[in-house]
C-alpha positions in Angstrom: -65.2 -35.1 -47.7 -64.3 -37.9 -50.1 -63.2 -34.9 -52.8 -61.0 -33.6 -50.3 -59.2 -36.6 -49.6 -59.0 -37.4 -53.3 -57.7 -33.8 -54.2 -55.2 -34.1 -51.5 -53.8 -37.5 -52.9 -53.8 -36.2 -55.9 -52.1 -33.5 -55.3 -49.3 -35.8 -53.4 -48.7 -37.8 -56.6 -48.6 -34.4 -59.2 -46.9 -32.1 -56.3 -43.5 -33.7 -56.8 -43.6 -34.1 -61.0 -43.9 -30.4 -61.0 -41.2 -29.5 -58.3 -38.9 -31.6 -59.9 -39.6 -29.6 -63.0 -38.0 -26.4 -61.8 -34.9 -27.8 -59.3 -32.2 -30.4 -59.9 -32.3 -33.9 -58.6 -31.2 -34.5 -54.8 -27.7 -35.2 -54.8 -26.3 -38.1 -53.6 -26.1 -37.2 -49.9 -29.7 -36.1 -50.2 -31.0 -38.8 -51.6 -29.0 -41.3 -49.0 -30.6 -39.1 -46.2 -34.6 -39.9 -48.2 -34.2 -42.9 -48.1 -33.9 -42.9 -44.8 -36.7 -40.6 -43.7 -38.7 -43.0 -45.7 -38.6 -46.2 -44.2 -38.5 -43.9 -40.6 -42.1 -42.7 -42.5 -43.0 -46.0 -43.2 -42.7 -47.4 -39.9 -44.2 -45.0 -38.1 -47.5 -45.0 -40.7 -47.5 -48.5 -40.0 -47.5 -48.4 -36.5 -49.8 -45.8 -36.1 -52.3 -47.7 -38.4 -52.1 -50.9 -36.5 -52.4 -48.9 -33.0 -55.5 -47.0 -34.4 -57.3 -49.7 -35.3 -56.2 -52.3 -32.6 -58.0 -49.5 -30.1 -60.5 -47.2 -32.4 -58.3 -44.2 -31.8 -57.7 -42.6 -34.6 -55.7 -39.8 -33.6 -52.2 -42.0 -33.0 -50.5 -39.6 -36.1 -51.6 -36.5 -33.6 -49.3 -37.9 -31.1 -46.4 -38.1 -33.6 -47.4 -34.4 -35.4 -44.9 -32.4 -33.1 -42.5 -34.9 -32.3 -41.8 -37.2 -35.9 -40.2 -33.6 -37.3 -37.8 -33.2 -34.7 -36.9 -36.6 -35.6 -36.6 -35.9 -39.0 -34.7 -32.8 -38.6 -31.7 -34.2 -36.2 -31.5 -37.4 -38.5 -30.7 -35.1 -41.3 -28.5 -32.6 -39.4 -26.3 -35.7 -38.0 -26.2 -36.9 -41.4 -25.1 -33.7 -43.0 -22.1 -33.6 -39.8 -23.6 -30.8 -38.9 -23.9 -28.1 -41.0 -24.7 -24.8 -39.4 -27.5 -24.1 -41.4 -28.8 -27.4 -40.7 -28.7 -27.2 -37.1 -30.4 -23.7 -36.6 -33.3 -25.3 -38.7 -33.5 -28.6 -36.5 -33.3 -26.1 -33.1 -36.1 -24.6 -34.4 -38.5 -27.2 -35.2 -37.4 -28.6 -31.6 -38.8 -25.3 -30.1 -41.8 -25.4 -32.2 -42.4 -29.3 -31.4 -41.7 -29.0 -27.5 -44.3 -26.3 -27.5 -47.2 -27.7 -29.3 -46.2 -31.8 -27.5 -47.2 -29.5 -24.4 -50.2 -27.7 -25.8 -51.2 -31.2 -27.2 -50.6 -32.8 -23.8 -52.3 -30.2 -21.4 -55.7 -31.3 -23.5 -55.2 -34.6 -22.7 -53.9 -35.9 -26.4 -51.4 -37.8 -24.1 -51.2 -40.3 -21.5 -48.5 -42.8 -20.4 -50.0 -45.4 -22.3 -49.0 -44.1 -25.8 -52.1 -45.9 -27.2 -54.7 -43.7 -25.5 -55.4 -40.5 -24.5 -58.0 -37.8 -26.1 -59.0 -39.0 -29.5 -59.9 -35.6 -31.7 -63.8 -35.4 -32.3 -63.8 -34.4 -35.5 -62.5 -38.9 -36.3 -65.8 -39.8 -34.7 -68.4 -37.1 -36.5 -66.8 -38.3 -39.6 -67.0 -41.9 -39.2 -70.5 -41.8 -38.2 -71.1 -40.3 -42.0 -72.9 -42.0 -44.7 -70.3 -42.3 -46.9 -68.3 -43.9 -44.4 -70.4 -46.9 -44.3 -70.0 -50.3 -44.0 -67.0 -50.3 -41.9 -64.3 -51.3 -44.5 -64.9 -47.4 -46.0 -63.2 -46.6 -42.7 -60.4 -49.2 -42.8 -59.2 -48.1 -45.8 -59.8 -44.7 -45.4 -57.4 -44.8 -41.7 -55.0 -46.9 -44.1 -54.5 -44.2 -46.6 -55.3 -40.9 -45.1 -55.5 -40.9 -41.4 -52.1 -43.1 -41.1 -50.3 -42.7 -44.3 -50.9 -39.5 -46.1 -50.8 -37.4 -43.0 -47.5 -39.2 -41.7 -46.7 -38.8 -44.8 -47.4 -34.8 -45.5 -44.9 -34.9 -41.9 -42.5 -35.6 -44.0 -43.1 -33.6 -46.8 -43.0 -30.5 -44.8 -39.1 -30.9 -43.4 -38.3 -31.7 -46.8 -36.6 -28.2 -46.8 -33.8 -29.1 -44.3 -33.0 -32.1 -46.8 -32.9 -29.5 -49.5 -30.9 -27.8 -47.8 -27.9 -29.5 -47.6 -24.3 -28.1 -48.6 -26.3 -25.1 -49.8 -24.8 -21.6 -49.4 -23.3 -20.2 -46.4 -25.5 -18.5 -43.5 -26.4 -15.0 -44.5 -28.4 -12.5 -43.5 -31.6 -14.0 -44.7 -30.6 -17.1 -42.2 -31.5 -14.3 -39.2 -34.3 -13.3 -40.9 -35.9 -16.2 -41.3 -35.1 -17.4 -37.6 -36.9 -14.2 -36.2 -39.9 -15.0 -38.7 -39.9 -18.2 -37.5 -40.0 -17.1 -33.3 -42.5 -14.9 -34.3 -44.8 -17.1 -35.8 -44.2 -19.5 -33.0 -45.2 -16.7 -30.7 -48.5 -15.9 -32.3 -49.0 -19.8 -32.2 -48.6 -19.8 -28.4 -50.4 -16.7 -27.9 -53.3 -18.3 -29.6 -53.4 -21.6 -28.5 -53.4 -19.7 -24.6 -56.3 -17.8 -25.7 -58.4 -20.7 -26.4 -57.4 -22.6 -23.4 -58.1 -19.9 -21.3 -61.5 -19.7 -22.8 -62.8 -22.8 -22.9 -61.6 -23.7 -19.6 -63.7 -20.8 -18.3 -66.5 -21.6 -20.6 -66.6 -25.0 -19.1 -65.8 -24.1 -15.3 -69.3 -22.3 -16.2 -71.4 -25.0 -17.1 -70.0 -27.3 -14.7 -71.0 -25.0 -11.8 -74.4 -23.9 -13.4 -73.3 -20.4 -13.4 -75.3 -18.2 -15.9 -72.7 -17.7 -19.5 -72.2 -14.3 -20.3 -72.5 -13.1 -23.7 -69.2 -13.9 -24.9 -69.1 -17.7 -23.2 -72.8 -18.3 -24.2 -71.7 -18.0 -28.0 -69.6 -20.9 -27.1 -66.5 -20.0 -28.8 -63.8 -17.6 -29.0 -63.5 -14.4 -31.0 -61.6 -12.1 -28.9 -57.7 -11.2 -28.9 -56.2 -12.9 -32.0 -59.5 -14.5 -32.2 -60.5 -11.2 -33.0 -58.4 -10.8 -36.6 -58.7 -14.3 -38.1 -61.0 -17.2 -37.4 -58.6 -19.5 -36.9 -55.1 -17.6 -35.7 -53.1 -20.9 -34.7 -53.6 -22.9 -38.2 -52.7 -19.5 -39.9 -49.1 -19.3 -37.5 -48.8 -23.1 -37.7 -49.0 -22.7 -41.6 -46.9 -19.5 -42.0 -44.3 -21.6 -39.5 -43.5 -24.3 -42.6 -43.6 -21.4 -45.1 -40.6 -19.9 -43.4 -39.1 -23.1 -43.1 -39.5 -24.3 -46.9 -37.5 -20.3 -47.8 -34.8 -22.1 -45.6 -34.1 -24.1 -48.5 -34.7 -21.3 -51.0 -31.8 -19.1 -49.2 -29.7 -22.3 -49.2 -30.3 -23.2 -52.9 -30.8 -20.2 -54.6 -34.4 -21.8 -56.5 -37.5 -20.3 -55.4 -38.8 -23.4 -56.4 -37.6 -26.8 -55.5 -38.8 -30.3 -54.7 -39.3 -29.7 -51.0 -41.6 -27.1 -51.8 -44.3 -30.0 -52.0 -44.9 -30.2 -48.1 -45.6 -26.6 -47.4 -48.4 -26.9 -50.3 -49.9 -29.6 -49.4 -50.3 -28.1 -45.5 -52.0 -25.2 -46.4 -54.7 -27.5 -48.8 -55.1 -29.2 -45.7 -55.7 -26.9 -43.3 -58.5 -25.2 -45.6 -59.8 -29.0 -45.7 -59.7 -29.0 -41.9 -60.9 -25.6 -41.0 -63.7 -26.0 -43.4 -64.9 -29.4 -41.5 -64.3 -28.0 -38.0 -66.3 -24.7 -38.9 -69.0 -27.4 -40.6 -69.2 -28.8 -37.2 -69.1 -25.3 -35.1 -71.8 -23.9 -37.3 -74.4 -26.7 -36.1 -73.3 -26.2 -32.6 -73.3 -22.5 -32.5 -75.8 -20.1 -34.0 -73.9 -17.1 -33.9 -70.7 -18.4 -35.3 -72.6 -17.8 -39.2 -72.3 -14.0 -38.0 -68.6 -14.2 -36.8 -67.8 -16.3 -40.4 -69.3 -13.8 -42.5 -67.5 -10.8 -40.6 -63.8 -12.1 -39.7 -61.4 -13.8 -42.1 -60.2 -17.3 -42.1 -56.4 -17.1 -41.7 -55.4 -13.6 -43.7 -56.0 -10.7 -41.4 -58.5 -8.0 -43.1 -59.0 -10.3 -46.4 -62.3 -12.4 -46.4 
């Protein structure tokens, strides 16, 4: 785990030296609206370290993941007065946000108390680790990647709409990239349902002693999108920032620019994540070895 987390922070500091490399420097109405974002980022890394560690949950950025880009977005679209492109792109991470705030809420990641709700057990399994002892391994380790880096990589990934300012007029790559982007939400949705759907069944079960049937005694899902890719939502939810990062492309003309960084950085931490959570699903769940070996992570028909 401890490579992971270096790699990642690694790759934070080299990620922008070589975007930079192939793009211009922001101009001056980009680089007003960065600064901005930052000390937004800053604050809200802060906050969320401070909360975490005031109450031992650790998932306080979780409660920000969906809602800190819509922020983001409008701050740069009012900044920008508005620019058409800039507003499609902010309307769409509001409909992606709204959606996964409810998803996120409906498993109880939420309550009225900001400060509590469901904590993610994946915190908890890896706190209990070796390497995470004595206690001041985890401090530093919420400090840096819990609180920072991943409020941080929030940023990163709307780094696109910044980019995107007084680029080219809409085209027909703007409606393109809109439908991609529904779609993608879409397939998001329709996974995230499928889960829900299964584990509440899976637990409804249990609770009433009821005997599992063969697909709720493997104790996990592999049916509908399930089915194609082991983990269909991180695949959408990744795919979702891709199409947002060509926003910038269409409205630049470079295939590569500095906001480029934040869609990179996702996908090396999803294949952190999935490889943890599958880690923990493997010692839960003997039949998930066979499922691994015969469905692919996040590419349809590629292993």
């Amino acid at each position: 785990m401890w490579k992971t987390v270096l790699f990642l922070i690694l790759a934070l500091v080299v990620a922008p030296f070589i975007a930079f490399k192939f793009d211009s420097s922001p101009t001056d109405i980009q680089q007003s609206v960065l600064y901005s974002l930052i000390l937004i980022y800053l604050s809200l890394s802060l906050l969320c370290f401070i909360i975490s560690s005031i109450t031992s949950n650790y998932s306080q950025v979780d409660k920000l993941w969906s809602v800190a880009p819509i922020a983001y977005s409008w701050v740069v679209a009012h900044n920008s007065g508005y620019e058409s492109r800039l507003v499609i792109m902010a309307t769409l991470v509001s409909l992606w946000g709204i959606r996964l705030t409810y998803n996120f809420y409906r498993r109880g990641g939420l309550s009225l108390k900001l400060w509590e709700g469901e904590e993610d057990y994946r915190w908890a399994i890896l706190q209990a680790k070796p390497e995470f002892q004595p206690k001041w391994k985890w401090v530093l380790f919420n400090f840096f990647f819990i609180s920072f880096y991943q409020m941080g990589l929030i940023l990163l990934f709307t780094l696109p709409i910044v980019r995107s300012i007084g680029g080219e007029a809409l085209g027909i790559w703007d409606y393109v990239l809109v439908t991609l982007f529904l779609i993608f939400i879409m397939i998001e949705t329709m996974a995230d349902q499928q889960q829900w759907i299964y584990q509440n069944e899976k637990h409804r079960l249990i609770s009433t002693g009821e005997i599992l049937e063969s697909k709720y005694a493997k104790g996990f899902v592999q049916s509908g999108l399930w089915s194609y890719v082991r983990h269909p939502n991180y695949a959408a939810e990744q795919a979702i920032w891709i199409v947002f990062y060509l926003f910038s492309v269409v409205a630049s003309g470079q295939w590569i620019n500095w906001s480029i960084m934040g869609c990179l950085l996702l996908i090396l931490l999803f294949k952190g994540s999935s490889d943890f959570s599958e880690e923990i699903t493997e010692s839960k769940y003997p039949a998930y070895m066979e499922y691994k070996n015969t469905t692919p992570r996040f590419i349809p028909f590629i292993k």
